[in-house]
mmCIF file of the N, C-alpha and C atoms, coordinates in Angstrom:
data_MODEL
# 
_entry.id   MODEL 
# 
loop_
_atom_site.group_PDB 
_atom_site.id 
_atom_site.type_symbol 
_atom_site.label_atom_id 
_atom_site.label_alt_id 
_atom_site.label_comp_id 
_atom_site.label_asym_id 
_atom_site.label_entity_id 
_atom_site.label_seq_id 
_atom_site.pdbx_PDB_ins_code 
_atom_site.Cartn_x 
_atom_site.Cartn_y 
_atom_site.Cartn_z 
_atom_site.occupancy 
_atom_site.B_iso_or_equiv 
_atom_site.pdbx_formal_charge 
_atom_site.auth_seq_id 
_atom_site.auth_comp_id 
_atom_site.auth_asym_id 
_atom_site.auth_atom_id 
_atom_site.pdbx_PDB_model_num 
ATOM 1   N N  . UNK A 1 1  ? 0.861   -1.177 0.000  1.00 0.00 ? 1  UNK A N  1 
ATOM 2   C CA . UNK A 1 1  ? 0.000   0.000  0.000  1.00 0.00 ? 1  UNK A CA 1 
ATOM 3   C C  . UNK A 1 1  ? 0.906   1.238  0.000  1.00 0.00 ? 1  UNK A C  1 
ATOM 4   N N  . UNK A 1 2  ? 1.071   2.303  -0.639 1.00 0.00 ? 2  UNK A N  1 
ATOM 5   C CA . UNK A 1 2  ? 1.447   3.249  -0.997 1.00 0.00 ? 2  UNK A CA 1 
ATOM 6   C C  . UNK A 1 2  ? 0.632   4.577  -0.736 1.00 0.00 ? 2  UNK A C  1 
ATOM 7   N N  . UNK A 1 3  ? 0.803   5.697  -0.502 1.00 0.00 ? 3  UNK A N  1 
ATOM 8   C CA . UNK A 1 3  ? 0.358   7.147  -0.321 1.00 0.00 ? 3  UNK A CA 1 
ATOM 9   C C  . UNK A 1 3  ? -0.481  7.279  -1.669 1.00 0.00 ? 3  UNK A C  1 
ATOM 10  N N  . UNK A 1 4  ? 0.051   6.887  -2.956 1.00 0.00 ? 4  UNK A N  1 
ATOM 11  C CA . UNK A 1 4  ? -1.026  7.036  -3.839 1.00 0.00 ? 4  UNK A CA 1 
ATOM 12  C C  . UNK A 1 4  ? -1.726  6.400  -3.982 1.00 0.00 ? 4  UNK A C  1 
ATOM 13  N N  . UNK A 1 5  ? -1.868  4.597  -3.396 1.00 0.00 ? 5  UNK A N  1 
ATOM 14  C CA . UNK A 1 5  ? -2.934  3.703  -3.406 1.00 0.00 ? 5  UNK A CA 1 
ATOM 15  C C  . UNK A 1 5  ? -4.086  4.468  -2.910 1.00 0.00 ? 5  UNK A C  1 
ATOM 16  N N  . UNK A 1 6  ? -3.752  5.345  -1.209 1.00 0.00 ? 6  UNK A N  1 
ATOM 17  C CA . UNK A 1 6  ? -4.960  5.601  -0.384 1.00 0.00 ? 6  UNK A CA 1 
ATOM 18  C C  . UNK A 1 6  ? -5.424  6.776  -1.053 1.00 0.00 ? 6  UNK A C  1 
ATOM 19  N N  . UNK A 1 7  ? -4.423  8.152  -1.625 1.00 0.00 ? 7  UNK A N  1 
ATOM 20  C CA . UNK A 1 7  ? -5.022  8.717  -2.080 1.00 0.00 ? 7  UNK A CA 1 
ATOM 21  C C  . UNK A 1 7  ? -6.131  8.434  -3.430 1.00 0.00 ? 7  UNK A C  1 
ATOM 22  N N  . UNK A 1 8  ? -5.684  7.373  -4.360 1.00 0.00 ? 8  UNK A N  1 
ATOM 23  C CA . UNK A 1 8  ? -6.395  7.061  -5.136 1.00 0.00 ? 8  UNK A CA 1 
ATOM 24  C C  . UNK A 1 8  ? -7.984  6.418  -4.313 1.00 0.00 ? 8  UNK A C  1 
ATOM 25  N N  . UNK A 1 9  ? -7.912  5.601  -3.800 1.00 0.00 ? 9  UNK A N  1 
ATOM 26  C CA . UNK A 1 9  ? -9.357  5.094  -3.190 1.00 0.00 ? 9  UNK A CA 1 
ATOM 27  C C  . UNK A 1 9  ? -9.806  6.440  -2.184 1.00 0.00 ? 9  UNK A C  1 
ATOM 28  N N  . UNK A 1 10 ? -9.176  6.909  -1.883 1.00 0.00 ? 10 UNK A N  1 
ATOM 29  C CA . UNK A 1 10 ? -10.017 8.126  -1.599 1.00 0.00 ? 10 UNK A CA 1 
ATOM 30  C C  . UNK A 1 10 ? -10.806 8.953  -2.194 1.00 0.00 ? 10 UNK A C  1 
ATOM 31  N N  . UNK A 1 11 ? -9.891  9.300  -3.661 1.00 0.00 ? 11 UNK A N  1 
ATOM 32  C CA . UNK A 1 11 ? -10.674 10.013 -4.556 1.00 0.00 ? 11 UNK A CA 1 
ATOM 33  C C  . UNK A 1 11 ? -11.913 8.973  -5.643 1.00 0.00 ? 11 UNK A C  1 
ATOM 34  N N  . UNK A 1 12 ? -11.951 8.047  -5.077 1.00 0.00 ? 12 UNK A N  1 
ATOM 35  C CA . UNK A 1 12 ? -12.950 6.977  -6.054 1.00 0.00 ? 12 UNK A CA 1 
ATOM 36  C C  . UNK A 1 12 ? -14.650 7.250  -5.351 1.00 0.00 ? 12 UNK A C  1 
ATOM 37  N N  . UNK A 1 13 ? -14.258 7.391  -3.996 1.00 0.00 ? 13 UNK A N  1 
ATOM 38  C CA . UNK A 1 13 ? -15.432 7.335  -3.324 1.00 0.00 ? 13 UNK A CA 1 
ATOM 39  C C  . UNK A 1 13 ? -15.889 8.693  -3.072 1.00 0.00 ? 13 UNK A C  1 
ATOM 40  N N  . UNK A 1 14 ? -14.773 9.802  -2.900 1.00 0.00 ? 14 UNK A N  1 
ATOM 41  C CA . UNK A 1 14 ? -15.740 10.969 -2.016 1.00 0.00 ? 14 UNK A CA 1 
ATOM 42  C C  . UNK A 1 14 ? -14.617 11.916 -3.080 1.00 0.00 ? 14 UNK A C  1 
ATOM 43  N N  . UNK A 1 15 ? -15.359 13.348 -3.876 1.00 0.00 ? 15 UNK A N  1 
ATOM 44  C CA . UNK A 1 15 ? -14.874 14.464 -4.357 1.00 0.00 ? 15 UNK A CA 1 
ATOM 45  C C  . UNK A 1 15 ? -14.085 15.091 -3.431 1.00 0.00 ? 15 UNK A C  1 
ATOM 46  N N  . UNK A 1 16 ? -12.752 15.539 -4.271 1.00 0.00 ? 16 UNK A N  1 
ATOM 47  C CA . UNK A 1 16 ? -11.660 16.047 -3.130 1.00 0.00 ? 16 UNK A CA 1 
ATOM 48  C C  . UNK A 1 16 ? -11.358 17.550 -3.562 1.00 0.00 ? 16 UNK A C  1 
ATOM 49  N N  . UNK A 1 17 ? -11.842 18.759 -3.356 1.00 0.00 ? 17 UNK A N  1 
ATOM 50  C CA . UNK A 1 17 ? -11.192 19.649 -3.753 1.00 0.00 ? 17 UNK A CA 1 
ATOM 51  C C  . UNK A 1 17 ? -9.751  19.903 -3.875 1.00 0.00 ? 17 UNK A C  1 
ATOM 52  N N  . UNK A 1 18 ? -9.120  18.788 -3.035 1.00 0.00 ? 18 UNK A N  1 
ATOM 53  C CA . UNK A 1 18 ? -7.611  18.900 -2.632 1.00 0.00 ? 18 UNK A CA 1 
ATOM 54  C C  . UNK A 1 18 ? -7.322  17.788 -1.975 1.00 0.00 ? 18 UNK A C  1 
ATOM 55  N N  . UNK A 1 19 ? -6.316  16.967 -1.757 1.00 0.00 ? 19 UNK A N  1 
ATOM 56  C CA . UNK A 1 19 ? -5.957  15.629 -1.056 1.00 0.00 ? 19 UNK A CA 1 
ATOM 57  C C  . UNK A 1 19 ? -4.543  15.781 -1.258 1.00 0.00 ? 19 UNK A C  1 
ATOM 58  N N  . UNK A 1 20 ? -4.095  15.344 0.137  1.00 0.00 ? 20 UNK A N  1 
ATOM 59  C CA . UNK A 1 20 ? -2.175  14.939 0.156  1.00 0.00 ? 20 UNK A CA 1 
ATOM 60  C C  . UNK A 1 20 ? -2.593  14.029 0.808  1.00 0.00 ? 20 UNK A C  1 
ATOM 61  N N  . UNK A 1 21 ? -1.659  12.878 0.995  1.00 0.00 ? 21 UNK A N  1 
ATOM 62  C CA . UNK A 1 21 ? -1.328  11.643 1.817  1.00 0.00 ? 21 UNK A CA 1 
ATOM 63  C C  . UNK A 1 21 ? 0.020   11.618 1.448  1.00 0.00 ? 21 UNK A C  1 
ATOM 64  N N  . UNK A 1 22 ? 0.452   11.294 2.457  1.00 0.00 ? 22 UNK A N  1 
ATOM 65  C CA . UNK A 1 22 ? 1.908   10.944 2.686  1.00 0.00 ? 22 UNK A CA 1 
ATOM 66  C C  . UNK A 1 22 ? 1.763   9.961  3.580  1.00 0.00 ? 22 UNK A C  1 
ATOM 67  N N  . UNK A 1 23 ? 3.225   8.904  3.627  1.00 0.00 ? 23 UNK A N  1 
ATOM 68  C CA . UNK A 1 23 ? 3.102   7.521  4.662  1.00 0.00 ? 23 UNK A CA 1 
ATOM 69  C C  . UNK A 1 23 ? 4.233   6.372  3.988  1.00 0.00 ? 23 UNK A C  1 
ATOM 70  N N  . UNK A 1 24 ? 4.249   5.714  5.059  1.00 0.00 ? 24 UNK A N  1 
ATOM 71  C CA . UNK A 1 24 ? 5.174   4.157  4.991  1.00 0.00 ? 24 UNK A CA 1 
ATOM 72  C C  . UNK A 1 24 ? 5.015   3.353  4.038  1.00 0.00 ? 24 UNK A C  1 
ATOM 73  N N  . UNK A 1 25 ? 3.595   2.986  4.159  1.00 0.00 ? 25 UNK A N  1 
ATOM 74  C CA . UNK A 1 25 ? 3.195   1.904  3.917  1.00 0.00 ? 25 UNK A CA 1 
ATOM 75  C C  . UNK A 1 25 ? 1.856   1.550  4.765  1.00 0.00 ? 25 UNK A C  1 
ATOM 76  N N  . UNK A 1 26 ? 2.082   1.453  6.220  1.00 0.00 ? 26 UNK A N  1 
ATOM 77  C CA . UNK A 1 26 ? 1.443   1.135  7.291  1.00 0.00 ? 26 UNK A CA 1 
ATOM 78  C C  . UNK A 1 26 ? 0.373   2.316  7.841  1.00 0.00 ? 26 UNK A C  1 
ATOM 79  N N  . UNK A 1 27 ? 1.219   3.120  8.027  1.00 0.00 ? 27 UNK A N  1 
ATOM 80  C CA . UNK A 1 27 ? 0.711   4.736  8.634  1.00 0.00 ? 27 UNK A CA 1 
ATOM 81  C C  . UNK A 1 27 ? 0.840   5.728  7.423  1.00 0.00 ? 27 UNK A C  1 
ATOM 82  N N  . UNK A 1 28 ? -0.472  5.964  7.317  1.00 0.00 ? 28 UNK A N  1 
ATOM 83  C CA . UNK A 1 28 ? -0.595  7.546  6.528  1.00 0.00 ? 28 UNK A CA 1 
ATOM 84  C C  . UNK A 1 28 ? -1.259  8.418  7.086  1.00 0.00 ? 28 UNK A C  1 
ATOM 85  N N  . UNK A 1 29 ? -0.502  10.115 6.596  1.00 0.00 ? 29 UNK A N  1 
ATOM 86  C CA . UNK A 1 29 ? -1.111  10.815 7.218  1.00 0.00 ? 29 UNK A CA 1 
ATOM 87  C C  . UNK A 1 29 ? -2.065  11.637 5.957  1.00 0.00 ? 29 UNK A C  1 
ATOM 88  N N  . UNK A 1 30 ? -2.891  12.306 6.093  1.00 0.00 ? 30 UNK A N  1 
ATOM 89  C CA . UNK A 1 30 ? -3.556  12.820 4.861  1.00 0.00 ? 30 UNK A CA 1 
ATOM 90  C C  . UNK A 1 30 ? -4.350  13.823 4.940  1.00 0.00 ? 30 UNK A C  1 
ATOM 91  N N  . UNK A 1 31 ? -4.418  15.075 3.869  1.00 0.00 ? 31 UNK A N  1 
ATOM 92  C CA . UNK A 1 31 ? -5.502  16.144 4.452  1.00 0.00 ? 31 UNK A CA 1 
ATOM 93  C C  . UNK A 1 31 ? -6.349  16.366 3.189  1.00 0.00 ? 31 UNK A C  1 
ATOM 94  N N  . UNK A 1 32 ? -7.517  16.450 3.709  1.00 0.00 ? 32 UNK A N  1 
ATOM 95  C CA . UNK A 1 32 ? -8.515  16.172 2.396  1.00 0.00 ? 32 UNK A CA 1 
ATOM 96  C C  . UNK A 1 32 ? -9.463  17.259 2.542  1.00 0.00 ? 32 UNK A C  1 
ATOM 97  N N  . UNK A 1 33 ? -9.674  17.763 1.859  1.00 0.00 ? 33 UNK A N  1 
ATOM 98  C CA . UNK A 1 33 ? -10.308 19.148 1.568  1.00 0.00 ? 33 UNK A CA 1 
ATOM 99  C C  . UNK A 1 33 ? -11.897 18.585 0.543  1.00 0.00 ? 33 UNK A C  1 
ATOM 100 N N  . UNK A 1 34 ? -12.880 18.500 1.126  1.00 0.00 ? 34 UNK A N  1 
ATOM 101 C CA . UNK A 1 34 ? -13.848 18.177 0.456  1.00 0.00 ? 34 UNK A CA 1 
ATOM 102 C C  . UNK A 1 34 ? -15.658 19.213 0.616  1.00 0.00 ? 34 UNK A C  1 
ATOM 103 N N  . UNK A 1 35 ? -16.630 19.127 -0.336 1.00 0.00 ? 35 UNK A N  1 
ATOM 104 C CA . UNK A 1 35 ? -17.710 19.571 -0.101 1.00 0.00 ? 35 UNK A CA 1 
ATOM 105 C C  . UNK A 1 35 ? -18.347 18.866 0.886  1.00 0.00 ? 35 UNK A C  1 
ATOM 106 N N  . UNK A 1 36 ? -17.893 17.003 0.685  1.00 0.00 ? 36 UNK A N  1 
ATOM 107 C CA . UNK A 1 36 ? -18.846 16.068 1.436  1.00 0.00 ? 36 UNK A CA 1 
ATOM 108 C C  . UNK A 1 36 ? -18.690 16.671 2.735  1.00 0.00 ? 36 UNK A C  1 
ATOM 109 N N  . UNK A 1 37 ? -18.035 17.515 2.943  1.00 0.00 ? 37 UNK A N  1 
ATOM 110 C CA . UNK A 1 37 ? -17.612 17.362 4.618  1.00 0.00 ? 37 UNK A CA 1 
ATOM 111 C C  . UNK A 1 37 ? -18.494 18.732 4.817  1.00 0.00 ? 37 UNK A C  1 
ATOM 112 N N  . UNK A 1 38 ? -19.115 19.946 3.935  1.00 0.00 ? 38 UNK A N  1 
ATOM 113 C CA . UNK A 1 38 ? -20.184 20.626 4.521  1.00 0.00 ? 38 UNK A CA 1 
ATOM 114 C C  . UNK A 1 38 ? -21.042 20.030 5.751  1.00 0.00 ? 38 UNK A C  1 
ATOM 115 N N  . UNK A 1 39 ? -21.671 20.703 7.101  1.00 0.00 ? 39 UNK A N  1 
ATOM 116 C CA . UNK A 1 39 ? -22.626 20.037 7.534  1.00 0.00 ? 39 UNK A CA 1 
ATOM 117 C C  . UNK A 1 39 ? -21.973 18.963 8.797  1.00 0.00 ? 39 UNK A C  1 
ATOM 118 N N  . UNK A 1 40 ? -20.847 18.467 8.333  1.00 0.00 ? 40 UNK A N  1 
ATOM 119 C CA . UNK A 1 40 ? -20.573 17.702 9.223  1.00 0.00 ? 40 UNK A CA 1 
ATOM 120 C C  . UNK A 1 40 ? -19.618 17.787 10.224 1.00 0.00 ? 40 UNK A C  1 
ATOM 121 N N  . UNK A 1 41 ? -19.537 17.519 11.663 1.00 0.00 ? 41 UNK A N  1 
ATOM 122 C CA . UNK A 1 41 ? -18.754 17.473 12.670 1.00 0.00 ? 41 UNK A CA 1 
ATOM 123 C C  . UNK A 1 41 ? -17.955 16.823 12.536 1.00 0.00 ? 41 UNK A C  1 
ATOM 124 N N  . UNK A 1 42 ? -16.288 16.868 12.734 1.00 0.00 ? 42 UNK A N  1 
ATOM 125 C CA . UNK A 1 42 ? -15.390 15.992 12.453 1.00 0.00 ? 42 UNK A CA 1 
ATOM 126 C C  . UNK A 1 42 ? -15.232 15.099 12.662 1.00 0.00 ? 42 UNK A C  1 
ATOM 127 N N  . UNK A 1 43 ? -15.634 14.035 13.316 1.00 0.00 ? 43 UNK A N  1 
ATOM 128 C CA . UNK A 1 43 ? -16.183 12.980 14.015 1.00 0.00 ? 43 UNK A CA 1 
ATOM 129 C C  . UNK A 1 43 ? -16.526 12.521 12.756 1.00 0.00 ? 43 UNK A C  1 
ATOM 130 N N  . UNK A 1 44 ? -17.896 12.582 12.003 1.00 0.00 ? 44 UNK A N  1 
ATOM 131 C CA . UNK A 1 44 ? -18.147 12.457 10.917 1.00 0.00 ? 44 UNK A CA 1 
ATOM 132 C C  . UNK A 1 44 ? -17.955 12.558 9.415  1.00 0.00 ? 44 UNK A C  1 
ATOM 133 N N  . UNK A 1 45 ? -17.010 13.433 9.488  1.00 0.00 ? 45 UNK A N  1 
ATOM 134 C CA . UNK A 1 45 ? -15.933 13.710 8.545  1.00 0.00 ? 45 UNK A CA 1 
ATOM 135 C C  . UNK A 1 45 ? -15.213 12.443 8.574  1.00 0.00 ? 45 UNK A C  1 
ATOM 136 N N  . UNK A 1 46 ? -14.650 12.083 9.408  1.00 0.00 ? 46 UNK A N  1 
ATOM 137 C CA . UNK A 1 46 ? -13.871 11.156 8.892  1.00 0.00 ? 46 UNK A CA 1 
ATOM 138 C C  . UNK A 1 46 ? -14.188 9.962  9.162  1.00 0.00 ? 46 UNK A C  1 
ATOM 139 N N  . UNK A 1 47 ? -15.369 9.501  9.828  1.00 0.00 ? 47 UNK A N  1 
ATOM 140 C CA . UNK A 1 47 ? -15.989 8.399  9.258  1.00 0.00 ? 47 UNK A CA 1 
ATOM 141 C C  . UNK A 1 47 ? -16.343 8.071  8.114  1.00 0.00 ? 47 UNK A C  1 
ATOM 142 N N  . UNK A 1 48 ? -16.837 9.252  7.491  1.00 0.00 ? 48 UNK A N  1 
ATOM 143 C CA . UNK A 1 48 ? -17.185 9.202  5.520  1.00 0.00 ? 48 UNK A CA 1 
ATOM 144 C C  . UNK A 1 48 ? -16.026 8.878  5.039  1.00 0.00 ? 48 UNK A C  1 
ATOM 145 N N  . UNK A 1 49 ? -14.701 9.331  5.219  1.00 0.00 ? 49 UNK A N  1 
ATOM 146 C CA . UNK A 1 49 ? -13.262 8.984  4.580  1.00 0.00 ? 49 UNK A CA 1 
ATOM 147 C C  . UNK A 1 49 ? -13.666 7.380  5.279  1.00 0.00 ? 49 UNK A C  1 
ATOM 148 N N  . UNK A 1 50 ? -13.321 7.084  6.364  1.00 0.00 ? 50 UNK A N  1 
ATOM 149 C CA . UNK A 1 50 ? -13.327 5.163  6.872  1.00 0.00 ? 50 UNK A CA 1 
ATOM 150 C C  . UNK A 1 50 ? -14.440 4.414  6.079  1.00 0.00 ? 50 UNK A C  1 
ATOM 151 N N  . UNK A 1 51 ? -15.285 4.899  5.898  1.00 0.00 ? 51 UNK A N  1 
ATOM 152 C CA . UNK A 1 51 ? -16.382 4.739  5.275  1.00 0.00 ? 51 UNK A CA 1 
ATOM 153 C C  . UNK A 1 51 ? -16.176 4.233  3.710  1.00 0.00 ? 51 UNK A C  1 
ATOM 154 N N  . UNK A 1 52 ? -15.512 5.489  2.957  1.00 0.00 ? 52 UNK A N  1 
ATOM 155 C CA . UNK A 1 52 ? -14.768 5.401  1.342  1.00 0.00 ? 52 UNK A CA 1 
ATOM 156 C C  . UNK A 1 52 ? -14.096 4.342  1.763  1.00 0.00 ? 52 UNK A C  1 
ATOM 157 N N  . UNK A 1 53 ? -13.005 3.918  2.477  1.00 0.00 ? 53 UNK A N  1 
ATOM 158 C CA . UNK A 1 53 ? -12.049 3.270  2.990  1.00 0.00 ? 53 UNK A CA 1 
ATOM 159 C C  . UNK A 1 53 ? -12.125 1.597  2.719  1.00 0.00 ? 53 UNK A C  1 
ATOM 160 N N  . UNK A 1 54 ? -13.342 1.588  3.360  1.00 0.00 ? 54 UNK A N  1 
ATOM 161 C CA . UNK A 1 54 ? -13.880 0.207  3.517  1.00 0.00 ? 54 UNK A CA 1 
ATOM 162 C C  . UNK A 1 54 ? -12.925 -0.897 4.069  1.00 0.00 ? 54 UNK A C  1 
ATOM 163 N N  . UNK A 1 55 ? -13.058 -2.064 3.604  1.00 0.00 ? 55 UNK A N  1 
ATOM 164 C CA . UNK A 1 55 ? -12.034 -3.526 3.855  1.00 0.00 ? 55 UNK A CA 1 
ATOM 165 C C  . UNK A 1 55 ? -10.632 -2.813 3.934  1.00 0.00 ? 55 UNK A C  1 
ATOM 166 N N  . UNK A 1 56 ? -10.208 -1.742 2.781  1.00 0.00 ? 56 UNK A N  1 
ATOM 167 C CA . UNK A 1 56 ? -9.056  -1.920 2.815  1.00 0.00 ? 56 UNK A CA 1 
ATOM 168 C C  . UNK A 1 56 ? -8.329  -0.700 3.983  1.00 0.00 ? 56 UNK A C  1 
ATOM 169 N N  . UNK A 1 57 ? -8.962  -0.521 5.168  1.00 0.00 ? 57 UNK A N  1 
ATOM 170 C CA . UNK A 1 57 ? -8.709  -0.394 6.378  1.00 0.00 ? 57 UNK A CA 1 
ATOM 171 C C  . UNK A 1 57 ? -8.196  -1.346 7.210  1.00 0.00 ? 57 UNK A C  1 
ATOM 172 N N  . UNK A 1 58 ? -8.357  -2.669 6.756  1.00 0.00 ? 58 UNK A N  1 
ATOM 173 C CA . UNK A 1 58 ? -7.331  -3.757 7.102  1.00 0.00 ? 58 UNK A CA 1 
ATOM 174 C C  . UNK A 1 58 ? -6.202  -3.890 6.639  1.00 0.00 ? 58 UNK A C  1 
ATOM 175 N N  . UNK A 1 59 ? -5.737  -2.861 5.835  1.00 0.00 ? 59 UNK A N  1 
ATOM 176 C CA . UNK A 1 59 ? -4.287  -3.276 5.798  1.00 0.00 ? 59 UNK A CA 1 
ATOM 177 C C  . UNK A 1 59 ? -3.560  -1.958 5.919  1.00 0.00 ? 59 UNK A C  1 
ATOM 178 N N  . UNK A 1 60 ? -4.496  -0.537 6.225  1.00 0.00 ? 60 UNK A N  1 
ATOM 179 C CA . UNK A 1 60 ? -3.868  0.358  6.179  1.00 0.00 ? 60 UNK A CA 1 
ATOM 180 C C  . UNK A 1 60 ? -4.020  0.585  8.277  1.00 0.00 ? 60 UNK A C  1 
ATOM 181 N N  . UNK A 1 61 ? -2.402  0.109  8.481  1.00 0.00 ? 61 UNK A N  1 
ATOM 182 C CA . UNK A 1 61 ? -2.593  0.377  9.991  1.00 0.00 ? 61 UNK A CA 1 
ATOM 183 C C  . UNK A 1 61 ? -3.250  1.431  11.148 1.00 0.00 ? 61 UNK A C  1 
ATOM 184 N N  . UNK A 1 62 ? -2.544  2.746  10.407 1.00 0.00 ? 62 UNK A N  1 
ATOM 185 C CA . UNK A 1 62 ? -3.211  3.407  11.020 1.00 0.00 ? 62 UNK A CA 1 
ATOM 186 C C  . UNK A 1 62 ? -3.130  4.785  9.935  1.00 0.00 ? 62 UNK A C  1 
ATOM 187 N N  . UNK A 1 63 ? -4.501  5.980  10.094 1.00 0.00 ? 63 UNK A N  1 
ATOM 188 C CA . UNK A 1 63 ? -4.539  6.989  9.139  1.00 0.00 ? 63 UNK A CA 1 
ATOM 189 C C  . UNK A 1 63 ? -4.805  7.556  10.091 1.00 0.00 ? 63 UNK A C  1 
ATOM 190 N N  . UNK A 1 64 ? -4.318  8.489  9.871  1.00 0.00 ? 64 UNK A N  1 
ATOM 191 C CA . UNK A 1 64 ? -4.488  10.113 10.949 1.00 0.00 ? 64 UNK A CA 1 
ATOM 192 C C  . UNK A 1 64 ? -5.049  11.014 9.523  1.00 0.00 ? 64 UNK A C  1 
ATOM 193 N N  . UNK A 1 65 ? -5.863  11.985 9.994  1.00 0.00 ? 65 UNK A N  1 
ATOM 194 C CA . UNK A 1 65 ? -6.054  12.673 9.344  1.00 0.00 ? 65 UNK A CA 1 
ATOM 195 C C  . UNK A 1 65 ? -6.520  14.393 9.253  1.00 0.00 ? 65 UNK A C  1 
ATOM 196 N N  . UNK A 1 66 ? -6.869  15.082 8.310  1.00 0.00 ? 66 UNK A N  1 
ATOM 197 C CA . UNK A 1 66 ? -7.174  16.364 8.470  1.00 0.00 ? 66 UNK A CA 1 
ATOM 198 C C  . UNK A 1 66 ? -8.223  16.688 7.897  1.00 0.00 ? 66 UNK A C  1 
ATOM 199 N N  . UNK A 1 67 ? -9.576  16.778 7.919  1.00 0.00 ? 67 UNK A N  1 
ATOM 200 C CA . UNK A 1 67 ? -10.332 17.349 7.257  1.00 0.00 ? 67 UNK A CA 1 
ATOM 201 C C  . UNK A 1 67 ? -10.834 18.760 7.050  1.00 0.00 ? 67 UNK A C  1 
ATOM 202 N N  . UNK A 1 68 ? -11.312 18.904 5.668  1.00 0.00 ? 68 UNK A N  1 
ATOM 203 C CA . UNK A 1 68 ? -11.728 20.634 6.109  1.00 0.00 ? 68 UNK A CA 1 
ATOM 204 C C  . UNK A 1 68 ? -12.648 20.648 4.887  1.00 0.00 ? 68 UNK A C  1 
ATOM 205 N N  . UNK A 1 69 ? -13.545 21.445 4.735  1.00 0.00 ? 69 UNK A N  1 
ATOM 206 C CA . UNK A 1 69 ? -14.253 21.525 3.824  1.00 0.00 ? 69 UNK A CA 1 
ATOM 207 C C  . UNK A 1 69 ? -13.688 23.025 3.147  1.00 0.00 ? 69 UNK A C  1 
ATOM 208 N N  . UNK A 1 70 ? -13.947 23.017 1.931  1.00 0.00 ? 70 UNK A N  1 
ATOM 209 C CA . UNK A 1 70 ? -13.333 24.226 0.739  1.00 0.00 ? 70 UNK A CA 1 
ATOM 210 C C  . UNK A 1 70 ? -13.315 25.497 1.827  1.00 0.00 ? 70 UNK A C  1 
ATOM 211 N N  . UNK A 1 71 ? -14.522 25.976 2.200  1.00 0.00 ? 71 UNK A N  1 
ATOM 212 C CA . UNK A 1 71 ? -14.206 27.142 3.213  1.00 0.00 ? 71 UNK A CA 1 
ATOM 213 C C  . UNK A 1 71 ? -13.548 27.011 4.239  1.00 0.00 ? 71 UNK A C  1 
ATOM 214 N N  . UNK A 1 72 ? -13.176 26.252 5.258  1.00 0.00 ? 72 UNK A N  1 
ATOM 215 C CA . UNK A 1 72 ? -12.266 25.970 6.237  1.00 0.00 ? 72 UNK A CA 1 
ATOM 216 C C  . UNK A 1 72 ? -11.159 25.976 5.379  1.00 0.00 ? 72 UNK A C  1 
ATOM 217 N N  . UNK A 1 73 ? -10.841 25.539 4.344  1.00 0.00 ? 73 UNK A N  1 
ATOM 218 C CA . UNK A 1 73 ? -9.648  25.367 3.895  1.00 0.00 ? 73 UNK A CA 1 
ATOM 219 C C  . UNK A 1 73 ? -9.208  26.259 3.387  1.00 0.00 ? 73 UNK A C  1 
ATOM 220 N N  . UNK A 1 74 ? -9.949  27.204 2.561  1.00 0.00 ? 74 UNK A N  1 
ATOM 221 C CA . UNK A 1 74 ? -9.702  29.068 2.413  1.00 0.00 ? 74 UNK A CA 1 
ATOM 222 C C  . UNK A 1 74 ? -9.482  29.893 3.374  1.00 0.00 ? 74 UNK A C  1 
ATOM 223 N N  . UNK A 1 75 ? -9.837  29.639 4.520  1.00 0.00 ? 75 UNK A N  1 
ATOM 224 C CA . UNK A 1 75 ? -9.420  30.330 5.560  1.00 0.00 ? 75 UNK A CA 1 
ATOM 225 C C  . UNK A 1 75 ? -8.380  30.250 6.231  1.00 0.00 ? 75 UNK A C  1 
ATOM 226 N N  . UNK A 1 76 ? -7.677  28.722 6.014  1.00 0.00 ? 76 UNK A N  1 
ATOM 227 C CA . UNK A 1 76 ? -6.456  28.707 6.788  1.00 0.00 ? 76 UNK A CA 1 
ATOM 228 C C  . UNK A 1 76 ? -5.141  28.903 5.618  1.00 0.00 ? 76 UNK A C  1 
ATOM 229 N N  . UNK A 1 77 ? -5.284  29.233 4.146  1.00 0.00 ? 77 UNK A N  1 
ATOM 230 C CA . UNK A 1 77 ? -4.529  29.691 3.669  1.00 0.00 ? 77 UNK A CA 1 
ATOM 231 C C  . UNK A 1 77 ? -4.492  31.046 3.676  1.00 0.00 ? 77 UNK A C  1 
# 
């Protein structure tokens, strides 16, 4: 598993205005800038990413992550 494997299945399931992942193999870290995430508490944010994720959360050890939706993400640039 590779940084572009997860980023790729990331972008299959949920629109990314923006996505980095970086990682080992095992551990990735990743910040995903999306609309899906309007509306939602981060908590839920990134259940929708575990969610996209599916099975192959069994082999990705652990993901830390960052969410923000397009306006959160305009604001912190």
């Amino acid at each position: 598993m590779t940084p572009d494997n997860v980023k790729g299945y990331i972008q299959q399931g949920l629109e990314c205005e923006y996505i980095e992942v970086d990682g080992d193999g095992r551990h990735f870290d990743a910040v995903i800038v999306s609309k899906a995430f309007e509306g939602k508490g981060l908590l839920q944010q990134q259940r929708l990413v575990f969610q996209v994720l599916g099975d192959r959360m069994e082999i990705i050890h652990a993901l830390s992550m960052q969410t923000f939706t397009p306006e959160q993400w305009a604001k912190r640039a």
